[in-house]
C-alpha positions as CSV (number, residue, x, y, z in Angstrom):
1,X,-24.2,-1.0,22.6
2,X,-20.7,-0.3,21.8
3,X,-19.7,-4.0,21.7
4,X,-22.9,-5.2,19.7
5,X,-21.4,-2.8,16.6
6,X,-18.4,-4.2,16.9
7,X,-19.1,-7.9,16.9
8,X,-22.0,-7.4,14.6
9,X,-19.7,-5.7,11.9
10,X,-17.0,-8.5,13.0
11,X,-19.2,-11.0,12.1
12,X,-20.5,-9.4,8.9
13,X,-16.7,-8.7,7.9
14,X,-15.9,-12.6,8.2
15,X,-19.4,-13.5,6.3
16,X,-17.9,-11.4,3.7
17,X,-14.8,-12.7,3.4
18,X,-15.9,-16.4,3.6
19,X,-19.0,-15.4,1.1
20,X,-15.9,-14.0,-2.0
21,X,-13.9,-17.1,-0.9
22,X,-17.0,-19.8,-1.9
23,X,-18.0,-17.4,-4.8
24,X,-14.6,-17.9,-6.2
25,X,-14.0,-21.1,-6.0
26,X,-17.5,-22.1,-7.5
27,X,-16.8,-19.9,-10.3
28,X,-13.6,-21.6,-10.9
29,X,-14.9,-25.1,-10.3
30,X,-17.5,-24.5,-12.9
31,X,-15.3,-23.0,-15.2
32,X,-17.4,-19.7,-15.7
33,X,-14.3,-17.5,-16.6
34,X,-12.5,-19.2,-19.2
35,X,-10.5,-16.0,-19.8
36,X,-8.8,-16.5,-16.5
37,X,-6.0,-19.4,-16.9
38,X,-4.8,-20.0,-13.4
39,X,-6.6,-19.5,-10.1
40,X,-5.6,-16.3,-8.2
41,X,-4.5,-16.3,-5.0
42,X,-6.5,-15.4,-2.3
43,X,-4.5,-12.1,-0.4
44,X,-5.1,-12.6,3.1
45,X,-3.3,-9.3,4.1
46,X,-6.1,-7.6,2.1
47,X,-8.7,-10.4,4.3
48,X,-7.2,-9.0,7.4
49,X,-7.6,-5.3,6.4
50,X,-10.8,-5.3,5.5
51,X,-11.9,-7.0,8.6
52,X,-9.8,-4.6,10.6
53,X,-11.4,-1.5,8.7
54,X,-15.2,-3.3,9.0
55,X,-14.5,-3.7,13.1
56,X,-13.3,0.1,13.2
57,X,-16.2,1.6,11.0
58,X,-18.6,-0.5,13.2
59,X,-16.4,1.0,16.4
60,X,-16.9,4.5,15.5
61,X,-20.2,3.8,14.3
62,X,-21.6,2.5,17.5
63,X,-19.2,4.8,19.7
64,X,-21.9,8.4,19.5
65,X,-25.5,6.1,20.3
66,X,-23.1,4.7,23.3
67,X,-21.9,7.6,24.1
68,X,-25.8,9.1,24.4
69,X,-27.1,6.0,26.3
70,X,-24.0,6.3,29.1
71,X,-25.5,10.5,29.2
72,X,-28.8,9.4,29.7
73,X,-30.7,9.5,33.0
74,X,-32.0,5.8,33.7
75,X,-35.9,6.8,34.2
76,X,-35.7,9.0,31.3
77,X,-34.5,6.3,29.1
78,X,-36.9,4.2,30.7
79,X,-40.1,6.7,30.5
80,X,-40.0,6.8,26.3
């Protein structure tokens, strides 16, 4: 369960990223912000923190419904 979060949120983190990435260069390519003269640069330290804050979030997240399923007595999970 643990691992699910964190890949999930890993995942979701990188979608995100890609997602700004695409939505920035269409808005360039079509020349929606005329205001901005020169195409910024994309901060990849900034990338790179964000998916390590998303994969820690989803970590801590997932850690307490983990840490109640490891608790929990197999036929009493399995009963409800």
């Amino acid at each position: 369960m643990l691992l699910e979060n964190v890949v999930a949120t890993a995942v979701a983190g990188l979608a995100g990223i890609v997602l700004a990435i695409i939505v920035m260069k269409v808005l360039f390519a079509m020349d929606v912000l005329p205001t901005v003269q020169d195409n910024p640069p994309f901060p990849l330290r900034a990338a790179l923190v964000a998916m390590l804050a998303a994969v820690a979030i989803g970590a801590v997240a997932g850690f307490l419904p983990a840490l109640a399923a490891v608790r929990a007595k197999v036929i009493d999970a399995l009963r409800f």
